[in-house]
C-alpha positions in Angstrom: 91.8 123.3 74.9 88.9 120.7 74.7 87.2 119.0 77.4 89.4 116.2 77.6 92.3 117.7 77.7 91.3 120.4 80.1 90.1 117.2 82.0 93.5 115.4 81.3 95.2 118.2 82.7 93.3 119.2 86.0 93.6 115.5 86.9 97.2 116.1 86.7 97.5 118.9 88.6 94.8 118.0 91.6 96.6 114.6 91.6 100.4 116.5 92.1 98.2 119.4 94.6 97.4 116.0 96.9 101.0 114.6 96.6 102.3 117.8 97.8 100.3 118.2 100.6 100.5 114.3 102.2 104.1 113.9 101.0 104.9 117.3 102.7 102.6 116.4 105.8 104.2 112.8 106.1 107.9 114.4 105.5 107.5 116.5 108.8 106.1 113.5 110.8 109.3 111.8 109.7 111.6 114.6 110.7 109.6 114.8 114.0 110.4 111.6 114.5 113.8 110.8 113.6 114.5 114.4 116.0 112.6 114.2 118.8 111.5 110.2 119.0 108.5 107.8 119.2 106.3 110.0 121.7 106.4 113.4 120.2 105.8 111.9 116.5 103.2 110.2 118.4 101.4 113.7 120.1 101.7 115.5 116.5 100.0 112.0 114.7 97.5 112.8 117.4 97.0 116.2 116.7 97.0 115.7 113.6 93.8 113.1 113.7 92.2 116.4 115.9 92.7 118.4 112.9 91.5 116.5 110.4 88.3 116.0 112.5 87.5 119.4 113.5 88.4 120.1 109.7 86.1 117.8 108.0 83.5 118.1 111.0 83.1 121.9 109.7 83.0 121.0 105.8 79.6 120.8 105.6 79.9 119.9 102.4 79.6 123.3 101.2 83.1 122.7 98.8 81.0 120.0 96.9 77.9 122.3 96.9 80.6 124.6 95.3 82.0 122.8 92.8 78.3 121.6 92.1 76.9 125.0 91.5 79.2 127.4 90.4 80.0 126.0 86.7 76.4 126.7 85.8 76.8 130.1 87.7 80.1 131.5 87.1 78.7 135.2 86.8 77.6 135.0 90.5 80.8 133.4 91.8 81.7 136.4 94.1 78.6 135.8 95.5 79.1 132.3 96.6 82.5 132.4 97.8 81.7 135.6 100.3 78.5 133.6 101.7 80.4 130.2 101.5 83.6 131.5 103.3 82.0 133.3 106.0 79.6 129.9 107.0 82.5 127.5 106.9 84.9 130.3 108.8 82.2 130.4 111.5 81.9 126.6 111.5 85.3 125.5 111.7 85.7 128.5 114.6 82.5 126.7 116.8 84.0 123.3 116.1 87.4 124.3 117.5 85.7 125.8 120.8 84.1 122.2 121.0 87.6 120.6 121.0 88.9 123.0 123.4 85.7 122.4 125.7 86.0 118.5 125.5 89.9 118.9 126.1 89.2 121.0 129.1 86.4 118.8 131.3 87.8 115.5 129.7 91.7 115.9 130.1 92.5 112.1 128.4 95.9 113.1 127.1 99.4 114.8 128.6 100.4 118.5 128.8 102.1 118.5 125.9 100.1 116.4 123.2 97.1 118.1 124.2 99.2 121.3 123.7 99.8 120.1 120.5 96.7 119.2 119.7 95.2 123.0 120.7 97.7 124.4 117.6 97.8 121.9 115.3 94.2 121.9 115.4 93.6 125.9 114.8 94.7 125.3 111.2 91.2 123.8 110.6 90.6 127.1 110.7 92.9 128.8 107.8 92.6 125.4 105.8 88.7 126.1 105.8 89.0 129.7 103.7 91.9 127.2 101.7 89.3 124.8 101.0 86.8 127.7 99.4 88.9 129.1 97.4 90.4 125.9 96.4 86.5 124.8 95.5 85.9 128.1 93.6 88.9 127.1 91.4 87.8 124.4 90.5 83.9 124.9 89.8 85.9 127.3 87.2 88.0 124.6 86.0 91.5 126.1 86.9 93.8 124.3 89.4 96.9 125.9 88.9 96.7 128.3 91.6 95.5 125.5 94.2 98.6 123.6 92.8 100.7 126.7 94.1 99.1 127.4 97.1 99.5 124.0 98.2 103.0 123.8 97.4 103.9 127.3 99.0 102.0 125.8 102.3 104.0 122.6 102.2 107.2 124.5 101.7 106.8 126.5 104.5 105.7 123.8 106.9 109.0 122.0 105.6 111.3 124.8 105.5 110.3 126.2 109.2 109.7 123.0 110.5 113.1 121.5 109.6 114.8 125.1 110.5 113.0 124.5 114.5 114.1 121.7 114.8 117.7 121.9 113.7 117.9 124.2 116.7 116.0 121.9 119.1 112.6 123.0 119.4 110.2 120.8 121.3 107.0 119.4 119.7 104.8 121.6 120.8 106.8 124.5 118.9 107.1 123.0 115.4 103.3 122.4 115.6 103.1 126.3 115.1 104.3 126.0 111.8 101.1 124.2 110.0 98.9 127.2 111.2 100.6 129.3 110.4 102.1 128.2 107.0 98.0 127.4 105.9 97.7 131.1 107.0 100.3 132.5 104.7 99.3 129.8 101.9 95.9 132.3 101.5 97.9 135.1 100.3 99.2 132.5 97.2 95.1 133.0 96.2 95.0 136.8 95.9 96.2 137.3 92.6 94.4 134.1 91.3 90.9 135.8 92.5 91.7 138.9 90.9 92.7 137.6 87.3 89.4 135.0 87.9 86.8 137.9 88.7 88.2 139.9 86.0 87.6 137.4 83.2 84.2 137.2 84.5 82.0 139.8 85.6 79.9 139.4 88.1 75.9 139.5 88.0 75.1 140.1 91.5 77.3 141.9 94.6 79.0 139.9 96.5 78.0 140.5 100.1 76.7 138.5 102.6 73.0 137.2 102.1 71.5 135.5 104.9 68.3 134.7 102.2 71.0 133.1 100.0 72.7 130.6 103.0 68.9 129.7 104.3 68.0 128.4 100.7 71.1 126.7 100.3 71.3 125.0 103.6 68.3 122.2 103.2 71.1 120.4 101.1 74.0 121.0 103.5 72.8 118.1 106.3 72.7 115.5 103.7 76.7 116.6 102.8 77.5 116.6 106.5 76.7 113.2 106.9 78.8 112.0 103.9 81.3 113.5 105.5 80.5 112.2 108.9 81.1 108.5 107.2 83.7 109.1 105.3 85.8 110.3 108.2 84.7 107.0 110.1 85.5 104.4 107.3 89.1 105.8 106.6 89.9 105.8 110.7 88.3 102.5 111.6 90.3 99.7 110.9 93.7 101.6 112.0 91.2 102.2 115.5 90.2 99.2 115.8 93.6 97.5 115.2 95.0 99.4 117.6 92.3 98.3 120.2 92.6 94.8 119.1 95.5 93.8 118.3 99.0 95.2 119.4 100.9 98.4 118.3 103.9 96.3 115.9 100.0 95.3 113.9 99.2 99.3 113.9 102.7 99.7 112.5 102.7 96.8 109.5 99.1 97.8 108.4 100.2 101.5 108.2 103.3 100.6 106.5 101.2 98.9 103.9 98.3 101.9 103.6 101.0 104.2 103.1 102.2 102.8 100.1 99.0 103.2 99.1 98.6 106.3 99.9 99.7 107.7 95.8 97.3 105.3 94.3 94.2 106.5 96.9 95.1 110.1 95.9 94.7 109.2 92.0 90.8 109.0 92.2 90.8 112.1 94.5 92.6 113.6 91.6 90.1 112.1 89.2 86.9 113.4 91.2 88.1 116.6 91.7 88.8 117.3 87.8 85.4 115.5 86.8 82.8 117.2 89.0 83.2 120.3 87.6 82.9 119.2 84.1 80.0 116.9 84.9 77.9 119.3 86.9 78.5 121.8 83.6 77.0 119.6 81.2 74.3 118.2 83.9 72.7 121.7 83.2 74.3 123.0 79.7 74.6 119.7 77.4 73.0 116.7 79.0 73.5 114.5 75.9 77.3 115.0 76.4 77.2 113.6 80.2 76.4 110.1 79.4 79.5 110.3 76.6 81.8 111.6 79.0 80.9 109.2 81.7 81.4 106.2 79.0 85.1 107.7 78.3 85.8 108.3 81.8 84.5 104.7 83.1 86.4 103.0 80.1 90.1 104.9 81.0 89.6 104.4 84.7 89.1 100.5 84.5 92.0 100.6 82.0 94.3 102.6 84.1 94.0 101.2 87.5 93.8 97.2 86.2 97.8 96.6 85.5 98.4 98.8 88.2 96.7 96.7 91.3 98.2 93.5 89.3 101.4 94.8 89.6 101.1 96.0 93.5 99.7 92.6 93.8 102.3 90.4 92.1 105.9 92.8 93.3 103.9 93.7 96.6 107.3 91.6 98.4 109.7 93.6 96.6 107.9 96.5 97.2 107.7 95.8 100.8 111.2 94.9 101.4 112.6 98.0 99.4 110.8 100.8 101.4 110.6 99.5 104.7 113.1 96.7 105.1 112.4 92.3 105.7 111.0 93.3 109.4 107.9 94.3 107.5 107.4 90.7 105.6 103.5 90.6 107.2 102.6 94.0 105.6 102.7 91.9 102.4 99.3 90.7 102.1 98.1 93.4 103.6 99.2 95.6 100.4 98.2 92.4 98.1 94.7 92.7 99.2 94.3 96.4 99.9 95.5 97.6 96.4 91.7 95.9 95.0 89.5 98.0 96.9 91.3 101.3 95.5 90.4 99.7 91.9 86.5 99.8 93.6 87.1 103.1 94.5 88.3 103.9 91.0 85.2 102.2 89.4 82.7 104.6 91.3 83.9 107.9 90.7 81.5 108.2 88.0 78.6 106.9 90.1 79.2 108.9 93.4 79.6 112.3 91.5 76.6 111.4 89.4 74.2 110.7 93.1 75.5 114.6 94.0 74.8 115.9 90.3 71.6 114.9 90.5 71.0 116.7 93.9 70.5 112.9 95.3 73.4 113.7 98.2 70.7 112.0 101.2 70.5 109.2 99.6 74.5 108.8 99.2 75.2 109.7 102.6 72.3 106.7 103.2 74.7 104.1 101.4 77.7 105.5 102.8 76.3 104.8 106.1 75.3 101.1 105.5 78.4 100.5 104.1 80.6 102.3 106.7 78.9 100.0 109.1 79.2 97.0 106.6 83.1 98.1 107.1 83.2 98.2 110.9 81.5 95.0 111.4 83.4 92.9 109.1 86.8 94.9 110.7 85.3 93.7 114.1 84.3 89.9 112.7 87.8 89.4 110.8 90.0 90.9 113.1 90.1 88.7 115.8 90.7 86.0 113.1 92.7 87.1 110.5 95.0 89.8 112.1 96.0 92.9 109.9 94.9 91.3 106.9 91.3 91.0 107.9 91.4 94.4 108.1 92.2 94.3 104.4 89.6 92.1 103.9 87.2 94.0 105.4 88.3 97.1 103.3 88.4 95.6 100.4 84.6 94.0 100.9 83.6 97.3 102.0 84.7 99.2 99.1 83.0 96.6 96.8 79.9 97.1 98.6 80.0 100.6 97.9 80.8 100.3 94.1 77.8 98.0 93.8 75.1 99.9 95.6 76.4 103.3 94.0 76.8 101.5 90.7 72.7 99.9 91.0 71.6 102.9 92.2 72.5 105.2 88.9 71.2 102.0 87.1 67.8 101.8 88.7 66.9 105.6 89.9 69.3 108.4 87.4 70.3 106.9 84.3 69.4 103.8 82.3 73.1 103.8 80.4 75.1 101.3 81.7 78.3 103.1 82.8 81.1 100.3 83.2 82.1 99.3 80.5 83.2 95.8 79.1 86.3 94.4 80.9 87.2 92.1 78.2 90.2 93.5 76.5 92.0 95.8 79.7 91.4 92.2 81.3 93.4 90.5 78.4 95.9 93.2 78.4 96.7 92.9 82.4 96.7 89.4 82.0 99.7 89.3 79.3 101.3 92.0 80.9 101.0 89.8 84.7 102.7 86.8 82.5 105.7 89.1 81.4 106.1 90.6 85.1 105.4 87.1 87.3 109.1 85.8 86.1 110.8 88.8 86.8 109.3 89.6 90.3 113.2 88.6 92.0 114.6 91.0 89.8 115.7 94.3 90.8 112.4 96.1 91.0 112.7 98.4 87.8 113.2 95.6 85.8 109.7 94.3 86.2 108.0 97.7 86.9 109.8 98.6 82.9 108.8 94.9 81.5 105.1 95.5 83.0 104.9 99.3 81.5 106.1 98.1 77.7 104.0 94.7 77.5 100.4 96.6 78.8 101.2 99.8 76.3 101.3 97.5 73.5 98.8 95.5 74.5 96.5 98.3 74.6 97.6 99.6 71.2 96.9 96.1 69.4 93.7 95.1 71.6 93.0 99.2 70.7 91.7 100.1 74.3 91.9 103.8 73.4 89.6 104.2 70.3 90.6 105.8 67.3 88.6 108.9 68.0 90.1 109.4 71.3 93.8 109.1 69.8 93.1 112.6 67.9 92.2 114.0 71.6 95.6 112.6 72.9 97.8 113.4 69.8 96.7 117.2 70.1 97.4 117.7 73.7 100.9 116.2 73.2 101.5 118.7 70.9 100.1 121.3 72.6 103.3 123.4 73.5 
């Protein structure tokens, strides 16, 4: 398999890993909900923002260091994960005593949802080994056991959440089962390791080395801090709404980000396929870097174009079929939000090129200003605009991000411009918008199909995909 198929494919399979896991996680909320009502869904979405901070608080960015130096280094892999699991074990252990301590003097919430938020919370701790091994997999280039592990994890959250409650369990109860499915999820990577240390033999022991962690962690603040951002930008406008404005406006802009939610995961997908593969020929076959950054900036604009102009133009229908008319105002909240994921598309390249480089203090640097750029405009257009100046502010934010990532490669890394001509996937959206816009009242396929057959031959007779790169696609389709 060559590069871009093995590319083509791990997207794939990250992508469907990501669905798994939010699809599965938003499945229980629902069942939560629809069986036990509006205030336990409400402790578990709670505990469940708990989790994901004490989780991502205790990253570290060690699985980007991973994925970063592993390809280069696949005979000391053993050596890595060992040192690797045992920091971010200890880390997500400390940050959970510092929830339990702030729970304890503070005391802001009930008996029950803080309950809940004590064992939803302790899978940060399982979910950390998760993520290591998950990283490991994928400095090697091999998802498929992630895949699994991730779908054995959301089955058994599913299958013992939904058996619980079916004999009327309380909240606090079901919340049981996502600690201990993550736990079980870990034996899913056993087999994996073994077949991966066997095909490659190891250079060094792998033991614990404190030598090793000291010279790795200079790099590790710089991660933490991207990660520190990050988890403020995705939680501050639904935050801020809900200080704002009222809890019907929480309710129509989530309706409207969770829609989303499939099209944010494709870039996640994208990343997660590309770092590996760009961090291997950042130190094996430099000249090849700049190629495979040209293809992937060139597919990425094409892909994500008719998709935001559809989103944009059957963003009523859309609307109306999922949730129902009550959620009319989530409308243009969708319309505008569904551009900044095409921003966030754009700069996969550019934000995995900054780490690549070893340049991770200066991202988190433009993370922060923009981050703050975010929460500002959030705070200006708020008050004015409602919900969708929340959008608005999202969708300057994410702009702002693209740009300063996208000068940055220009000016300090690389003097190969890396986004490529719009011309022709801006031709093909715009015929394929002219064959849609009429048929927006229809029954949603109808347009969705129309949309699909008017941009693929668009891009065949404007040829968007090269002639070289049709080789690359005709062999993986018929590779059995």
């Amino acid at each position: 398999m060559n590069t871009i198929q093995r590319l083509l494919s791990n997207t794939l399979l990250a992508f469907l890993s990501s669905v798994i896991v939010k699809a599965g996680n938003a499945l229980l909320f629902i069942l939560i909900g629809r069986q036990l009502g509006p205030a336990a869904s409400g402790s578990f979405s709670l505990a469940t923002t708990y989790f994901t901070f004490v989780f991502g608080l205790s990253a570290l960015g060690l699985h980007e260091i991973m994925v970063r130096e592993v390809p280069a280094r696949r005979d000391e892999s053993g050596r890595y994960l060992v040192n690797y699991l045992a920091l971010r074990l200890l880390l997500s252990a400390a940050v959970y005593g510092l929830l339990l301590l702030g729970l304890r003097l503070f005391a802001p919430y009930s008996d029950t949802t803080t309950t809940v938020i004590v064992i939803l919370s302790l899978a940060a701790i399982p979910e950390a080994a998760f993520s290591m091994c998950q990283s490991l997999f994928e400095a090697h280039e091999r998802l498929l056991t992630p895949l699994l592990a991730s779908a054995a994890s959301t089955a058994l959250k599913l299958i013992a959440g939904f058996w619980l409650l079916a004999r009327g369990a309380d909240v606090a109860t079901i919340a049981w089962v996502v600690p201990l499915a993550s736990l079980l999820s870990l034996l899913v990577f056993a087999p994996g390791l073994a077949r991966l240390f066997r095909r490659t033999p190891q250079r060094l022991p792998s033991r614990l080395d404190l030598g090793f962690l000291r010279h790795h962690l200079s790099t590790m603040p710089s991660f933490f801090v991207i990660q520190l951002f990050s988890l403020l930008d995705y939680q501050a406008d639904i935050l801020l709404i809900s200080l704002m404005l009222s809890e019907d406006d929480v309710g129509l802009y989530a309706a409207a980000q969770t829609i989303l939610l499939g099209f944010n995961l494709m870039p996640v997908a994208v990343r997660t396929a590309l770092y590996p593969v760009m961090s291997r020929y950042y130190v094996q076959a430099p000249d090849k870097l700049a190629v495979l950054n040209d293809k992937i900036s060139r597919y990425l604009l094409a892909a994500i174009l008719p998709v935001a102009t559809g989103v944009t133009l059957l963003a009523g229908p859309i609307i109306g079929l999922v949730y129902g008319p009550a959620f009319g105002p989530a409308v243009p909240v969708l319309q505008v939000s569904i551009w900044a994921v095409v921003f966030l598309f754009l700069n996969v390249p550019h934000s995995r090129l900054a780490l690549i480089y070893n340049r991770q203090r200066d991202a988190a640097l433009m993370l922060g200003v923009t981050t703050g750029l975010n929460v500002a405009l959030n705070l200006l257009l708020i008050p004015r605009a409602g919900i969708v100046g929340a959008a608005v502010a999202r969708l300057l934010a994410s702009l702002a991000l693209f740009l300063i990532f996208y000068a940055y490669t220009q000016t300090r890394i690389t003097r190969v411009s890396l986004l490529p001509s719009p011309s022709r996937p801006l031709l093909a959206t715009a015929l394929m918008g002219l064959a849609v816009w009429p048929l927006r009242d229809w029954p949603l396929l109808v347009p969705v199909a129309a949309g699909v057959v008017v941009y693929a031959a668009a891009v065949l007779l404007l040829d968007i995909v090269p002639q070289q790169d049709r080789v690359y696609w005709r062999e993986l389709i018929r590779r059995p």
